[in-house]
N, C-alpha and C positions, 0 to 999 in steps of 0.2 A: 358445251354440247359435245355428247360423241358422236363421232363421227364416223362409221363402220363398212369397210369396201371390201367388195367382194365375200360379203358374208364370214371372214373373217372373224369371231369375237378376241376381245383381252382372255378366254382361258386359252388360245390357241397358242399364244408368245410363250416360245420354250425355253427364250435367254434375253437379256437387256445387252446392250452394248458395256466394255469396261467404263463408259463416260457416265454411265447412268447411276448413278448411288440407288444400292438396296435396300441399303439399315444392315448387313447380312456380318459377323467380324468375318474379319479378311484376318489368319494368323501374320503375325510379321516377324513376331523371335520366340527364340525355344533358350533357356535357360537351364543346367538344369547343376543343384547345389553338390558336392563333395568333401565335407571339411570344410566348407565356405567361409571366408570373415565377411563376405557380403555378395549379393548381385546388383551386379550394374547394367541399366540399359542406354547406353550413348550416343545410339545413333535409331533412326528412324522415327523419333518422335516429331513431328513437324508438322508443316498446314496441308501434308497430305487428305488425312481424317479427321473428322470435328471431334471424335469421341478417341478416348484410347482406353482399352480395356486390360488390368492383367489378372490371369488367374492364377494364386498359387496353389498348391498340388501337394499336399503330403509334407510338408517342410519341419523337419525333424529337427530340434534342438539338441545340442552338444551341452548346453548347462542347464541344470533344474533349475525353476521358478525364473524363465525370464518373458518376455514380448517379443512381438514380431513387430518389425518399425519399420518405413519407410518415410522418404524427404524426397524434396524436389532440387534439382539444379538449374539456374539460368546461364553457364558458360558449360556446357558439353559434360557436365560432371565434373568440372577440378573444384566446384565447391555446392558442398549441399546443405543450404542454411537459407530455403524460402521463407518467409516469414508467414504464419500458418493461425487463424481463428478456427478451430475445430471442437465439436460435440460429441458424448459420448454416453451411450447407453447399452446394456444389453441382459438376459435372460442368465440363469443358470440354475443347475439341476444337478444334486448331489447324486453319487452311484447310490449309495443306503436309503436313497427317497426322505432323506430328514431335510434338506434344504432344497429351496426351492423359490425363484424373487426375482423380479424383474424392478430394476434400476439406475439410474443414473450417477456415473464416476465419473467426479470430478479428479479424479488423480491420472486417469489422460487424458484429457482435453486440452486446450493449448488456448491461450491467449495472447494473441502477438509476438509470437514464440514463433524461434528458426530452428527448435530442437526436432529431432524425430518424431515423427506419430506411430505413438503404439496403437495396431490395428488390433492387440486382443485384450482388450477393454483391462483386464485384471493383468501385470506384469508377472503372471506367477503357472506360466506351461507346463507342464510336465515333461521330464526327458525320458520318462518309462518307454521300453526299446516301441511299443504301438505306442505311442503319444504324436500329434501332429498339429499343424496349423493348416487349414485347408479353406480359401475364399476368395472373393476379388475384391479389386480396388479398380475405379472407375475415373478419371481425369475426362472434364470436357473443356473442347477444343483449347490447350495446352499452348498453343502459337501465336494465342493472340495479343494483338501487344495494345489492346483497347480495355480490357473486361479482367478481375481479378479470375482467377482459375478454380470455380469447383468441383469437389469428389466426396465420392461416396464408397466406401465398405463395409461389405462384411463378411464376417470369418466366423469359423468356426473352430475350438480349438479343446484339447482335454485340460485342464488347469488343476490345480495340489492346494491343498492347505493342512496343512499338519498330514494327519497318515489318510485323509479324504480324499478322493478324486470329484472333478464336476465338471458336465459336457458345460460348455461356456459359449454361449451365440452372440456376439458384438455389432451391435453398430455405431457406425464411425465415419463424420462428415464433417465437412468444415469448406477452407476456401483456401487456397496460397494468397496472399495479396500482394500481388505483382499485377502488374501490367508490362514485366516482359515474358518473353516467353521461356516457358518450361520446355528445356531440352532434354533433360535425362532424369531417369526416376534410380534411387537404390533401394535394396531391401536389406536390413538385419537383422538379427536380433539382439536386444540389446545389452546385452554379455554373449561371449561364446560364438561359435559359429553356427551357419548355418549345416548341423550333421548330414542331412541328404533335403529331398527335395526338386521338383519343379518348379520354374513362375513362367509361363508365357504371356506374351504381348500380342494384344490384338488393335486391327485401326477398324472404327467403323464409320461412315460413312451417312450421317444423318436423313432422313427420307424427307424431302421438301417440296 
């Protein structure tokens, strides 16, 4: 029952206390790429927030035809070899309107595998000087040392095959299967650096 004094209603609260979870991301880090051989996040992942969010932003590759990868760490990042069952599907649309299919690669998905996960479905980006990787990758609650860890992305990215271009929308989910916890996330690509680029990190706070 509610309960209502002084004629007060719930639209009148104009802020929660910091103790109150919103759902709302709380940004926590700003990354951002330069010649990069990778980003790393090492600190702040923890049982602050159930959820952790990152978004990447523009992530321009330095070699044609590769992926955007990320892996998880259970010692602070000195090693990133989670053990990982993930799924893989996604949409793609030629520039010339000749192709056009949504479906399912099994050439990155993962099977008990501590290899990276390519978050764009096809290993094959373009490095054309506008070519980019732009989406998120989703971890929930990451610290728990009860429950395997899953996540969800997707990206959006330009991808090449022979002299064709093709907008390419991936989705990409799966589990770590651990039961410790996930302290640090990296991102690469899997040749070359990361050319330019943002990834931010957000914690968000489940509504219960």
């Amino acid at each position: 029952m509610l309960i209502k004094h002084g004629n007060n209603a719930l639209s009148s609260v104009t802020a929660f206390p910091s103790a109150v979870p919103t759902g709302q991301p709380v940004l926590l880090s700003t990354a951002t790429a330069s010649a990069s051989s990778s980003i790393e996040f090492t600190s702040g992942i923890d049982s602050t927030y159930d959820i952790y969010k990152f978004e990447f932003i523009n992530c321009h590759p330095s070699t044609n035809a590769v992926g955007f990868q990320f892996n998880g760490s259970t010692d602070g990042g000195s090693n990133y070899n989670v053990t990982k069952t993930t799924t893989s599907f996604g949409t793609y649309h030629s520039e010339n309107d000749a192709e056009a299919t949504l479906t399912y690669n099994s050439g990155t998905d993962l099977a008990q595998s501590t290899a990276f996960q390519t978050l764009t479905f096809y290993q094959t980006m373009s490095d054309d000087i506008d070519a980019h990787v732009s989406g998120t990758l989703t971890i929930f609650n990451p610290s728990s040392t009860t429950y395997v860890k899953h996540f969800i992305s997707r990206a959006e990215a330009m991808h090449q095959d022979g002299g064709s271009r093709y907008a390419v929308d991936s989705y990409i989910a799966g589990y770590a299967n651990t039961t410790s916890a996930i302290d640090a996330i990296k991102f690469q690509m899997s040749s070359g650096n990361i050319d330019a680029g943002t990834i931010k990190m957000y914690g968000i706070s489940a509504w219960v």
